[in-house]
MMTF fields as JSON, N, C-alpha, C and O atoms, coordinates in Angstrom:
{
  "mmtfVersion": "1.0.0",
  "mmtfProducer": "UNKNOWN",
  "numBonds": 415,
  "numAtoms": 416,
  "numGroups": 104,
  "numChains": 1,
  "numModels": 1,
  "chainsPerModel": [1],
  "groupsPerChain": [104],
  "chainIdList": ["A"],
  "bondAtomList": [4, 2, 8, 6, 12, 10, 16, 14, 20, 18, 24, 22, 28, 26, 32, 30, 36, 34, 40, 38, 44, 42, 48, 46, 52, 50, 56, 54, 60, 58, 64, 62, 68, 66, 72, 70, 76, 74, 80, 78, 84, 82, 88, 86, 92, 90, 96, 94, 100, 98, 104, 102, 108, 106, 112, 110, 116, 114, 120, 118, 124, 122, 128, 126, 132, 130, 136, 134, 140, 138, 144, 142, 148, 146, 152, 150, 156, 154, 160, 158, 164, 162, 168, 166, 172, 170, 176, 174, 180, 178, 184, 182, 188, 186, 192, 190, 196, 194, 200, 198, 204, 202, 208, 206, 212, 210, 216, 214, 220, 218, 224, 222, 228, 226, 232, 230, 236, 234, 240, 238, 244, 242, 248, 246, 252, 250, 256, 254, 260, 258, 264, 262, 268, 266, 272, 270, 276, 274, 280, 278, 284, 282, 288, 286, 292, 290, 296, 294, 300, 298, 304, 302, 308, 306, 312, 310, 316, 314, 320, 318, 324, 322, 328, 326, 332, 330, 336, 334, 340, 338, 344, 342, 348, 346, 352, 350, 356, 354, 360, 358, 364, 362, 368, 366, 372, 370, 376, 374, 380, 378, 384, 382, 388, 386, 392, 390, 396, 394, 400, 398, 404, 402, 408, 406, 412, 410],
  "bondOrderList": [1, 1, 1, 1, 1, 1, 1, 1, 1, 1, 1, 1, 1, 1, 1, 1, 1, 1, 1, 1, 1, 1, 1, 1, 1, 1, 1, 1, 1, 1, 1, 1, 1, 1, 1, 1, 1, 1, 1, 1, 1, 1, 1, 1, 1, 1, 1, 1, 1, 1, 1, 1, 1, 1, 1, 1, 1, 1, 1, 1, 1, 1, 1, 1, 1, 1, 1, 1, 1, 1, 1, 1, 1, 1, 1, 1, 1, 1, 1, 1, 1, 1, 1, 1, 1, 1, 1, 1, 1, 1, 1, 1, 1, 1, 1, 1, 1, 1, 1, 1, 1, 1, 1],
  "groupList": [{"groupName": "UNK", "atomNameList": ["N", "CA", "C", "O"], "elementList": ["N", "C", "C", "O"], "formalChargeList": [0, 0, 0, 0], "bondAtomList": [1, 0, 2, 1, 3, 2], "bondOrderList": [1, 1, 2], "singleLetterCode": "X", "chemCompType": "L-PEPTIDE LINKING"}],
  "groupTypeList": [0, 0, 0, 0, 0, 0, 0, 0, 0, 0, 0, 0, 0, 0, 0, 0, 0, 0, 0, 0, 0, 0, 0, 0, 0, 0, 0, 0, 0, 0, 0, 0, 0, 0, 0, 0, 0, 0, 0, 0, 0, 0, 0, 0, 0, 0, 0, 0, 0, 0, 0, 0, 0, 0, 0, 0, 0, 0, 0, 0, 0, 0, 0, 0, 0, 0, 0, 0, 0, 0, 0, 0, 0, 0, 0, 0, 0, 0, 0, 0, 0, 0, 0, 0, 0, 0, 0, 0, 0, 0, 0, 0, 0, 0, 0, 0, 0, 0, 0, 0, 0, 0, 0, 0],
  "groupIdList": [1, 2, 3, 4, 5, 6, 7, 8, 9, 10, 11, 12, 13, 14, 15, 16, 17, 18, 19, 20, 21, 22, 23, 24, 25, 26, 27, 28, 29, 30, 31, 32, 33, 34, 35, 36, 37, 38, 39, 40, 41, 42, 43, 44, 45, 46, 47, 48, 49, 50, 51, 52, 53, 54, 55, 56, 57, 58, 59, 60, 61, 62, 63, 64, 65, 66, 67, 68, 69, 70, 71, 72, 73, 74, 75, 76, 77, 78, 79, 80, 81, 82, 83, 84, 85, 86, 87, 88, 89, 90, 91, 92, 93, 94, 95, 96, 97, 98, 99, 100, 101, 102, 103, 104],
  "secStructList": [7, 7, 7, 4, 4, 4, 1, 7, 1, 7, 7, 7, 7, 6, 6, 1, 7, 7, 7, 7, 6, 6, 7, 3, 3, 3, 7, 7, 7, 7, 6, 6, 1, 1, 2, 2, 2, 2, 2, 2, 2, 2, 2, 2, 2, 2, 6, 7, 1, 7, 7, 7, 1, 7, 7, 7, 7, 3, 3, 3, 2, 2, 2, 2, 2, 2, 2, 2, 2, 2, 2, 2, 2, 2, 2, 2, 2, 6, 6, 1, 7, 7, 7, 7, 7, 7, 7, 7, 7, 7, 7, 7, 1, 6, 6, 2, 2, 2, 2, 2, 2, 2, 2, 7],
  "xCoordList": [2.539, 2.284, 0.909, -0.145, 1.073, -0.36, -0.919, -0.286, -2.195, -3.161, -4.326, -4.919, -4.598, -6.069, -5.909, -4.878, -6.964, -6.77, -5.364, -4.904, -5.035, -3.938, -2.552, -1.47, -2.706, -1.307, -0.846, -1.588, 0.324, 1.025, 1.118, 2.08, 0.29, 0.05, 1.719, 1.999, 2.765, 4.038, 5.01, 4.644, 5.995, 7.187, 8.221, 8.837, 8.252, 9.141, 10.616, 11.334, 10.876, 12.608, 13.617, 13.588, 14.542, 15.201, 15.633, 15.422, 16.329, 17.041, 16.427, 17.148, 15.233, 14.784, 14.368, 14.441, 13.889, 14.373, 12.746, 11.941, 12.33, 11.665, 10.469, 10.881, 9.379, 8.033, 6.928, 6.814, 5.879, 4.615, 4.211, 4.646, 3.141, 2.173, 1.864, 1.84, 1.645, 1.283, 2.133, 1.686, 3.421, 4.408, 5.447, 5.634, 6.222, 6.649, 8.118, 7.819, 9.505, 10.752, 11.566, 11.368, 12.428, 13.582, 15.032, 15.629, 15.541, 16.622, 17.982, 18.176, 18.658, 20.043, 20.707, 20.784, 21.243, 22.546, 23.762, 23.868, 24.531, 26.455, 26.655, 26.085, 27.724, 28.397, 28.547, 28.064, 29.243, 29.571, 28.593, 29.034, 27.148, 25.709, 26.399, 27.445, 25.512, 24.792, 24.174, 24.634, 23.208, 22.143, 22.752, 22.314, 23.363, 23.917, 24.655, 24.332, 25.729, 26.408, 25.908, 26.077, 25.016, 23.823, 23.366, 23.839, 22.836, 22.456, 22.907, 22.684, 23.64, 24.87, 25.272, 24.88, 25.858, 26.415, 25.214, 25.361, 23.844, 22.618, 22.781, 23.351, 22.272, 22.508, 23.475, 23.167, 24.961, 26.007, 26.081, 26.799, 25.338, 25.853, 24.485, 24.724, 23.245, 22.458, 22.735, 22.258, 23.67, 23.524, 25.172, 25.499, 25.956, 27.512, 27.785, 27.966, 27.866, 28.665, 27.75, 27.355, 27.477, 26.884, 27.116, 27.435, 27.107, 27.503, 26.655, 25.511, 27.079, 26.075, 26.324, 27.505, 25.529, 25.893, 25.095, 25.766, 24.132, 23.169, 22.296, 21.551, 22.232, 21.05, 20.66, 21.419, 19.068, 17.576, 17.643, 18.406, 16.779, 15.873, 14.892, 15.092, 13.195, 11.775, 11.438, 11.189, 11.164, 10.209, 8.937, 8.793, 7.768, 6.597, 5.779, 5.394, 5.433, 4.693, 3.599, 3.56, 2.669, 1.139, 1.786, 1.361, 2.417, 2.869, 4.011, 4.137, 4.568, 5.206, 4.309, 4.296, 3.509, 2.081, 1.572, 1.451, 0.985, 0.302, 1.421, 1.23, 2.68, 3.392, 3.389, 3.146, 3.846, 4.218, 2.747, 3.026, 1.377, 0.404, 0.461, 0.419, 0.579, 0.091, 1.918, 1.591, 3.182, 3.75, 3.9, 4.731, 3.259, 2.862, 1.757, 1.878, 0.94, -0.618, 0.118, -0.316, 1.476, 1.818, 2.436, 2.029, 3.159, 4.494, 3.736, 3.936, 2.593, 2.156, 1.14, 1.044, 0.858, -0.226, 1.341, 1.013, 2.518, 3.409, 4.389, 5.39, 3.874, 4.652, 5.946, 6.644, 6.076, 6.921, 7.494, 7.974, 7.628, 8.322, 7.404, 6.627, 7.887, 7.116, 7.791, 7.723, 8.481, 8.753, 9.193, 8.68, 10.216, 10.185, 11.685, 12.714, 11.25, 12.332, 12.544, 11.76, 14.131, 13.99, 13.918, 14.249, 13.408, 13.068, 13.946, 14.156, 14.423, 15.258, 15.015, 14.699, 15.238, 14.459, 15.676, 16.082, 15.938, 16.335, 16.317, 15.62, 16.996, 15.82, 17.146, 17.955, 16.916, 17.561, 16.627, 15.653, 17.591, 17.225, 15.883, 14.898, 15.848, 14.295, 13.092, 11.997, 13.578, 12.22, 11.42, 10.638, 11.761, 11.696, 10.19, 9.738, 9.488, 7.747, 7.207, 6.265, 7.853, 7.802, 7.859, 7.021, 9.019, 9.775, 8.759, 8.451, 8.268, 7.646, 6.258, 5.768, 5.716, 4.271, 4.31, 3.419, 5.628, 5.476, 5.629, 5.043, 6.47, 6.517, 5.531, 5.546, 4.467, 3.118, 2.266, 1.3],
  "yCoordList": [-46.145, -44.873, -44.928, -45.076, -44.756, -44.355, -43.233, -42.182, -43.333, -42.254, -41.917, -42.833, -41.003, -40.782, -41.271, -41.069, -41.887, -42.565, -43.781, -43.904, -44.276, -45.21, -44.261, -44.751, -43.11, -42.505, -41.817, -41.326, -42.075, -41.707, -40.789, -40.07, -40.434, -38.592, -37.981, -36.814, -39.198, -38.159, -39.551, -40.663, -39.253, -40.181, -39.937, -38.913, -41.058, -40.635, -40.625, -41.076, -40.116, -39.573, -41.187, -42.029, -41.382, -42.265, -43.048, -44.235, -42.054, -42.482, -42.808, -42.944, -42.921, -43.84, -45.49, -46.324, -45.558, -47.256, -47.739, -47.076, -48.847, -49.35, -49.734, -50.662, -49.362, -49.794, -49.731, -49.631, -49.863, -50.088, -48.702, -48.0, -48.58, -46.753, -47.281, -48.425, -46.105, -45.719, -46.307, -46.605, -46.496, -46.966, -45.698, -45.068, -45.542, -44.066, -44.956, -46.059, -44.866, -45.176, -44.116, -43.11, -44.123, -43.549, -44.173, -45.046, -43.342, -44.003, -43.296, -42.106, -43.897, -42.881, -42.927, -43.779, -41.728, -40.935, -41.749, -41.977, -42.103, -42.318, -40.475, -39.74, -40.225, -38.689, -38.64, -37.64, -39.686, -39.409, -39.404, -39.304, -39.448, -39.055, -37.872, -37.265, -37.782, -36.584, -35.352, -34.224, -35.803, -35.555, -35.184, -34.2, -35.722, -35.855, -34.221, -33.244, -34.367, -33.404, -32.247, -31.694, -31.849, -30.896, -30.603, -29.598, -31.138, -31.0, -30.397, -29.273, -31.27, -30.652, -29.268, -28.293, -28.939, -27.136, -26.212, -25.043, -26.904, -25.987, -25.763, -24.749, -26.742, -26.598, -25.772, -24.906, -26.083, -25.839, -24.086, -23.224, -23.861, -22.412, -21.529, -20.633, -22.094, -21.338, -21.569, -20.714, -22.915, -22.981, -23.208, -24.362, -22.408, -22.369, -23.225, -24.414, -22.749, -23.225, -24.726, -25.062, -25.528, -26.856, -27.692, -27.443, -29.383, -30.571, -31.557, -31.761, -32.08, -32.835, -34.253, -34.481, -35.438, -36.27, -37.55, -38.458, -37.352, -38.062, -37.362, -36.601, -37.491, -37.198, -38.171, -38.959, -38.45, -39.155, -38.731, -37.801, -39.399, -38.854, -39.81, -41.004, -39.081, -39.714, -39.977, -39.122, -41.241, -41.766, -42.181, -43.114, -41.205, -41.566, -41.099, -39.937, -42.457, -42.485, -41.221, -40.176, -41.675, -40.714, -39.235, -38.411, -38.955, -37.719, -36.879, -35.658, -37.664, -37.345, -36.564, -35.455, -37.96, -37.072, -36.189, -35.362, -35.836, -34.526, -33.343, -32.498, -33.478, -32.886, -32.115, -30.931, -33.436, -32.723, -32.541, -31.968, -32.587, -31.81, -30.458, -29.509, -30.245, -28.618, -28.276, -27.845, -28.323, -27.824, -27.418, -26.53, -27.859, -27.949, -26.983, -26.019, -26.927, -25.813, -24.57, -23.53, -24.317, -23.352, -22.926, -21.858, -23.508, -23.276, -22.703, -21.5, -23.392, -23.079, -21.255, -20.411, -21.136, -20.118, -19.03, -18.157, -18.894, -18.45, -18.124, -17.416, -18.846, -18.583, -19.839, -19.801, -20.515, -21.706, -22.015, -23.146, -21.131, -20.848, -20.838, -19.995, -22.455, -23.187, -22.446, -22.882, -21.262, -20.121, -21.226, -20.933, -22.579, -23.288, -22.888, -22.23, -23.504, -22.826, -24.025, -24.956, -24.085, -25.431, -24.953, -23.862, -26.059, -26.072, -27.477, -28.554, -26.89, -27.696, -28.023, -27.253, -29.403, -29.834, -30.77, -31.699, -30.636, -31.284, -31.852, -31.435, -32.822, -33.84, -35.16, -35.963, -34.931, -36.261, -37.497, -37.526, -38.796, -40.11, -39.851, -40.551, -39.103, -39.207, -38.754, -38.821, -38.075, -37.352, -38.217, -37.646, -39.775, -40.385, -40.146, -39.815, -40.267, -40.055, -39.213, -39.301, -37.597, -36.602, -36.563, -36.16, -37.057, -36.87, -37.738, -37.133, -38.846, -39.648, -38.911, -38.784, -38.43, -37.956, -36.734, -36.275, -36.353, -34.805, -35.459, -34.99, -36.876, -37.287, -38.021, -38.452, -38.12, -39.504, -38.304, -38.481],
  "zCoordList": [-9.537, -8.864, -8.219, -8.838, -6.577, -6.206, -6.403, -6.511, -6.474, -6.612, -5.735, -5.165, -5.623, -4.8, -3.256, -2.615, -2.775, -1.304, -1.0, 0.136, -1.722, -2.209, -2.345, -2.668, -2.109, -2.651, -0.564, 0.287, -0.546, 0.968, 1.511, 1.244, 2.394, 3.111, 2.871, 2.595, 3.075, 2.973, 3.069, 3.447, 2.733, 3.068, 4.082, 4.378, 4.511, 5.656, 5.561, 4.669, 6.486, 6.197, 6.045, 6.943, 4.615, 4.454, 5.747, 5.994, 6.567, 7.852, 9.214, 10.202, 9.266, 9.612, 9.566, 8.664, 10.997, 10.8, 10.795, 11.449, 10.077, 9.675, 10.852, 11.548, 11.177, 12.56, 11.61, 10.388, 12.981, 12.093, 12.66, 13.573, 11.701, 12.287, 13.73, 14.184, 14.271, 15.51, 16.524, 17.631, 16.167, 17.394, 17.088, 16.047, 18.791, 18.736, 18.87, 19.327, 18.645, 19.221, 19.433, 18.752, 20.22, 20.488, 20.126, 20.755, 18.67, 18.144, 18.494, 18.247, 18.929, 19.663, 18.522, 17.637, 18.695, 16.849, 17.448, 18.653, 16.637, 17.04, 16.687, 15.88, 17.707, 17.353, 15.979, 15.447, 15.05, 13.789, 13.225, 12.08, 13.083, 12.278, 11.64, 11.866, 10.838, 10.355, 11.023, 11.203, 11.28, 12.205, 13.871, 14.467, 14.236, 15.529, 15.536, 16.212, 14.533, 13.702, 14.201, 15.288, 12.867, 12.603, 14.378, 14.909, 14.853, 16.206, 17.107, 17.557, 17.402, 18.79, 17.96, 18.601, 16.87, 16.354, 16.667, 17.023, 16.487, 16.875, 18.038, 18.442, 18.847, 20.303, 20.93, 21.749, 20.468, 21.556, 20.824, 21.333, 19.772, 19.452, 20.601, 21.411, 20.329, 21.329, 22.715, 23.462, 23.508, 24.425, 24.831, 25.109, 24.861, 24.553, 25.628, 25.364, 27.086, 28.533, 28.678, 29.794, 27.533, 28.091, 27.524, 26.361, 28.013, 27.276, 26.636, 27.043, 25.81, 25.963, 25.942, 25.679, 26.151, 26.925, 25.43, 24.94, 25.162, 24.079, 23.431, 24.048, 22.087, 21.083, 20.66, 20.095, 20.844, 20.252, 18.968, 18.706, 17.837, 17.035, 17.227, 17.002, 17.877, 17.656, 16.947, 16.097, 16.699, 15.134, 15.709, 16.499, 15.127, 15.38, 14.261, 14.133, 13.127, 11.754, 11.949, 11.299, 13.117, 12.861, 12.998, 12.188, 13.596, 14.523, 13.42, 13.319, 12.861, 11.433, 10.199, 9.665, 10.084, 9.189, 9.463, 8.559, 10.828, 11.122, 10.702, 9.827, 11.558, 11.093, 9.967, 9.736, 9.065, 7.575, 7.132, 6.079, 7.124, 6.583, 7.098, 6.315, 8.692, 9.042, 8.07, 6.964, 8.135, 7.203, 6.126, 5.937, 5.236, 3.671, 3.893, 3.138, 4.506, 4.325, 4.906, 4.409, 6.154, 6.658, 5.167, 4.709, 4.577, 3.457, 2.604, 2.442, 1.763, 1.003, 1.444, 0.553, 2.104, 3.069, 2.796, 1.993, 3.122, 3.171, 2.143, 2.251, 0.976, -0.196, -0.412, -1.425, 0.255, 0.468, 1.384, 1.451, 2.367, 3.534, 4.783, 5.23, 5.308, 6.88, 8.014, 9.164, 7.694, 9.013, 10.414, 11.494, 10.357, 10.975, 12.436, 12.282, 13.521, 14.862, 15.094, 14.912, 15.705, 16.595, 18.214, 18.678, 18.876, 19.992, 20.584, 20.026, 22.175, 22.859, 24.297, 25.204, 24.334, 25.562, 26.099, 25.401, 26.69, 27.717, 28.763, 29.688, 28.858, 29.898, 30.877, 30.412, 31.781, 32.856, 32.293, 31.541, 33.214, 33.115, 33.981, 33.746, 34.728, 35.717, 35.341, 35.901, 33.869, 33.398, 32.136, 31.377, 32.029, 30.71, 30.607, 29.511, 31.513, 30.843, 30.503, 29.716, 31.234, 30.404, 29.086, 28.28, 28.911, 27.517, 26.564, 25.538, 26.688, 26.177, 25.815, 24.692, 27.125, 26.592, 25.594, 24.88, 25.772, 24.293, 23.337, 22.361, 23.049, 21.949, 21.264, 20.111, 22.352, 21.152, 20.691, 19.949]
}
């Protein structure tokens, strides 16, 4: 068991695939995920008359951590509850650097 400076700001989600810190990827779901699943029912219930064509999930180690620290100080500040929304972006093949710079 680590401890102190030696112990892991957070662990990262099982289903992710294995990089080094500070590299960002873009991992495409198969429809039959989980995740993919979960997704598209979010989506297609807020956004009924639309298709969809591909779902990402971003893996980016540093960007994960920040993450899950401001979560844990919101949760805890809140009684346990990170009061969390999803947000939906959508994006063409022409917008890949967009998409890229929200994600590092």
């Amino acid at each position: 068991l680590n401890k102190g400076q030696d112990a892991p700001k957070c662990y990262m989600p099982w289903s992710w695939t294995q990089q080094a810190a500070g590299k960002m990827q873009f991992v495409s779901l198969d429809t039959s995920h989980i995740h993919y699943t979960t997704v598209a029912e979010r989506f297609l219930a807020a956004m009924p008359n639309t298709s969809i064509t591909s779902i990402q999930r971003v893996e980016n180690v540093a960007v994960y951590e920040r993450y899950f620290e401001v979560r844990t100080s919101i949760a805890y500040s809140r009684g346990g509850n990170p009061n969390e929304r999803f947000l939906w972006y959508c994006a063409g093949s022409s917008d890949a650097k967009s998409v890229q710079s929200i994600c590092e």
